[in-house]
Backbone as numpy.savetxt, mean C-alpha at the origin, in Angstrom:
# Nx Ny Nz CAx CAy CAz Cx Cy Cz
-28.65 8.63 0.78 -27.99 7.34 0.68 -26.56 7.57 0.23
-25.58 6.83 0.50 -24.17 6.94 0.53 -23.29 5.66 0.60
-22.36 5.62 0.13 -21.12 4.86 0.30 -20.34 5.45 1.10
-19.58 4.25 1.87 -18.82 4.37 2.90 -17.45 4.09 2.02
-15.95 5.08 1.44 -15.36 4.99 0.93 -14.30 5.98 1.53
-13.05 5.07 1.86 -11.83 5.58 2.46 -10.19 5.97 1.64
-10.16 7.26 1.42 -9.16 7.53 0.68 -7.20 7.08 1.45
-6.87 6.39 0.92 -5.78 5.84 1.44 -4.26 6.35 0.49
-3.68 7.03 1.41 -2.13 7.37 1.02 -1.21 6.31 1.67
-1.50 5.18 1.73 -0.69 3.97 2.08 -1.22 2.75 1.61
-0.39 1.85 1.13 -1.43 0.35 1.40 -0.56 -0.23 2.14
-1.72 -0.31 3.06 -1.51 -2.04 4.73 -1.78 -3.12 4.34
-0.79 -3.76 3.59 -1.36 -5.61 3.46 0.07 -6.01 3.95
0.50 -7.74 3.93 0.94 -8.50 4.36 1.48 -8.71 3.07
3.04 -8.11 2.82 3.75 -8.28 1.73 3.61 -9.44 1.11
4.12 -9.87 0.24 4.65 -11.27 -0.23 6.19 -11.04 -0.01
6.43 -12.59 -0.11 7.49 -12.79 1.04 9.01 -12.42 0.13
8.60 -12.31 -1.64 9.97 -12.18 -2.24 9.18 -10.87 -3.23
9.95 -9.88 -2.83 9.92 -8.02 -3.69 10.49 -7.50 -4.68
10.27 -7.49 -6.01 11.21 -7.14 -6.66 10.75 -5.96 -7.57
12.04 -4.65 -7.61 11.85 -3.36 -8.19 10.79 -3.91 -9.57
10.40 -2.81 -9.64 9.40 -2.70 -11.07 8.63 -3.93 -11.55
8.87 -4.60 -10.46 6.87 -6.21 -10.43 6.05 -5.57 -10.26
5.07 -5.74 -11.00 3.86 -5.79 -10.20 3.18 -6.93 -9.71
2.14 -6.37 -8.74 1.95 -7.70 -7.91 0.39 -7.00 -7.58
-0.83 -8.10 -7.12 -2.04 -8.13 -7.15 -1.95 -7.57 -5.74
-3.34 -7.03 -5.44 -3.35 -6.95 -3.34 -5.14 -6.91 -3.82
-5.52 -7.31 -2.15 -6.73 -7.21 -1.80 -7.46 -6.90 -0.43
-8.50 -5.56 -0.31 -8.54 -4.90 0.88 -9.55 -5.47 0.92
-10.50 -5.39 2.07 -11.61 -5.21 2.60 -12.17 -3.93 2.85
-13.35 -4.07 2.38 -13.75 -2.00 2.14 -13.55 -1.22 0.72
-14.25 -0.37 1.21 -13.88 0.24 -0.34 -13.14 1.44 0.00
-12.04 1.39 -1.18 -10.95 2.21 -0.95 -10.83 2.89 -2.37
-9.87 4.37 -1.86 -9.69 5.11 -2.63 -7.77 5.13 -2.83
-7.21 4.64 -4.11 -5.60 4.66 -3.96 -5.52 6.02 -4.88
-4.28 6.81 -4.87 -3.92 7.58 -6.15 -3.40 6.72 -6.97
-3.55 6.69 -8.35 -3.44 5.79 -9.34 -1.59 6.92 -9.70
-0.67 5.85 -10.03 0.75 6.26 -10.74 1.09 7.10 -9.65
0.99 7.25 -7.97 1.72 8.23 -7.64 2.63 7.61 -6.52
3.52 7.99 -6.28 4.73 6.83 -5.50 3.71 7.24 -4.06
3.34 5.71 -3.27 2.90 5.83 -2.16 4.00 4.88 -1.28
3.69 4.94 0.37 4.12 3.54 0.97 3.49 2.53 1.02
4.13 1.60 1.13 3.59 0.00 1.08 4.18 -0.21 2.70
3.28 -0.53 4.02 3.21 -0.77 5.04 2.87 -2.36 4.97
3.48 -2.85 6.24 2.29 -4.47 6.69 1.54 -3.80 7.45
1.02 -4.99 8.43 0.33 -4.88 9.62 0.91 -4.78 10.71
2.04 -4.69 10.77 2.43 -4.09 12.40 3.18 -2.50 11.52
2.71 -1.88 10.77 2.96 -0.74 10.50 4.72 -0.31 9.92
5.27 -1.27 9.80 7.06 -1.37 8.86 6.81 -1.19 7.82
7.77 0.22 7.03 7.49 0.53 5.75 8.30 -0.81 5.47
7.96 -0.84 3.77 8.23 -2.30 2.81 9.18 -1.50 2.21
8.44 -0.24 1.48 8.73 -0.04 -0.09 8.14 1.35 -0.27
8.52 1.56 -1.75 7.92 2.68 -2.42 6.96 1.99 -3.73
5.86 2.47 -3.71 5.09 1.29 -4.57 4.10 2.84 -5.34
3.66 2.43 -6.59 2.38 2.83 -7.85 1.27 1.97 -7.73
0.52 2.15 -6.92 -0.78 2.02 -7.66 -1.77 1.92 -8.82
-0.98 0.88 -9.91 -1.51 1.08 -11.10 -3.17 1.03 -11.64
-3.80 0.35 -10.67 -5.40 -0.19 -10.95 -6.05 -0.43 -9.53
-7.37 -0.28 -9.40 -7.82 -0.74 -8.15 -9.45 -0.79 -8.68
-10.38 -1.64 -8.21 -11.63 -1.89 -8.56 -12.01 -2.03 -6.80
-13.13 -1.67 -6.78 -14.40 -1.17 -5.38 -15.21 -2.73 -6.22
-15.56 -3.52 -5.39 -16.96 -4.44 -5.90 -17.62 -3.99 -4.10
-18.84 -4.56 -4.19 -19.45 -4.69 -2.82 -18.05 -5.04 -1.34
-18.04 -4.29 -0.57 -17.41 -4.83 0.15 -15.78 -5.27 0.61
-14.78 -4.92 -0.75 -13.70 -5.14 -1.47 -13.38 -4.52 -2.38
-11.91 -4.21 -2.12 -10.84 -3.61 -2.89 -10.18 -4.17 -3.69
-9.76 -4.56 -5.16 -8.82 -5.04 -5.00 -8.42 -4.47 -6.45
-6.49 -4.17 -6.95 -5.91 -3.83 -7.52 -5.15 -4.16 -7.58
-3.66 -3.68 -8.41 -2.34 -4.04 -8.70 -1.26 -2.85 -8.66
-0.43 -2.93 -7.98 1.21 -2.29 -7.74 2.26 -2.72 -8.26
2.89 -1.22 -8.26 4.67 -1.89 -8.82 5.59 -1.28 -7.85
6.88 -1.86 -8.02 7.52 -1.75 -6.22 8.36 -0.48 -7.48
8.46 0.89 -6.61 9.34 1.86 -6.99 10.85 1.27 -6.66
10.72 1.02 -5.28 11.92 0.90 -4.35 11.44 0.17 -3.07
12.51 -0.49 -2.87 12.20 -1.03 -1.70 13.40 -0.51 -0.59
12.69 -0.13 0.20 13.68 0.67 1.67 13.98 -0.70 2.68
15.49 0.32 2.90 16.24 -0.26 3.54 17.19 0.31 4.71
17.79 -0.26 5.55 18.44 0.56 6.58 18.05 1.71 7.07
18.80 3.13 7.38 18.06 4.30 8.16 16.69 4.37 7.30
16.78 4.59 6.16 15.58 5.31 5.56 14.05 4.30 6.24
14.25 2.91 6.05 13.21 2.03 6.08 12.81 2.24 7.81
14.01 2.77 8.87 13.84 2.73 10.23 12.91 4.05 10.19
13.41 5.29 9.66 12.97 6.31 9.76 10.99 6.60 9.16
10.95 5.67 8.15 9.68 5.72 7.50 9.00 5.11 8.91
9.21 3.97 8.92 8.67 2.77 9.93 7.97 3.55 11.49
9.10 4.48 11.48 8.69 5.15 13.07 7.72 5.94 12.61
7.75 6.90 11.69 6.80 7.73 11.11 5.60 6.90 11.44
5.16 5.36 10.73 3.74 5.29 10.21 3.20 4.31 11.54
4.22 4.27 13.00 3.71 3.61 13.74 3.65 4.65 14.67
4.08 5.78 14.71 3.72 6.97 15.19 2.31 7.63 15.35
2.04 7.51 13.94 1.22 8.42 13.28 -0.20 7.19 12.99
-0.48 6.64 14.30 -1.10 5.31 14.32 -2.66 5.79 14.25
């Protein structure tokens, strides 16, 4: 017997619409997921555009659902944000 549990070096949600350095802010997956806790990851949406540089401060597994809290390292912009962006829609 086993859990079905997916280790993730990105989080894919649907930003909120106003970002600001060193907030944190709530998110919630479907599935159970694995984040690195304090280590600078990307923050993607759903059509795959980096956001940001974000920490993973907390994340809880219940049945079925993910859900935790981030803080924005940085938020990308110009080449860098084009250059990430191609990366993670690349690498689909």
């Amino acid at each position: 017997m086993g859990s079905d549990m997916r280790m993730n070096w990105a989080l894919q949600i649907e930003p909120p619409s106003e970002l600001e350095e060193k907030a944190v802010y709530n998110f919630q997956k479907p599935g159970n997921r694995i984040f690195p806790l304090e280590t600078p990851i990307d923050m993607i949406d759903m059509e795959r555009e980096a956001i940001a540089k974000i920490k993973v401060t907390e994340f809880t597994n219940k049945p079925g659902t993910t859900t935790g809290k981030y803080s924005i390292v940085k938020i990308y912009q110009g080449q860098e944000k084009q250059v990430l962006s191609d990366y993670w829609r690349e690498n689909q």
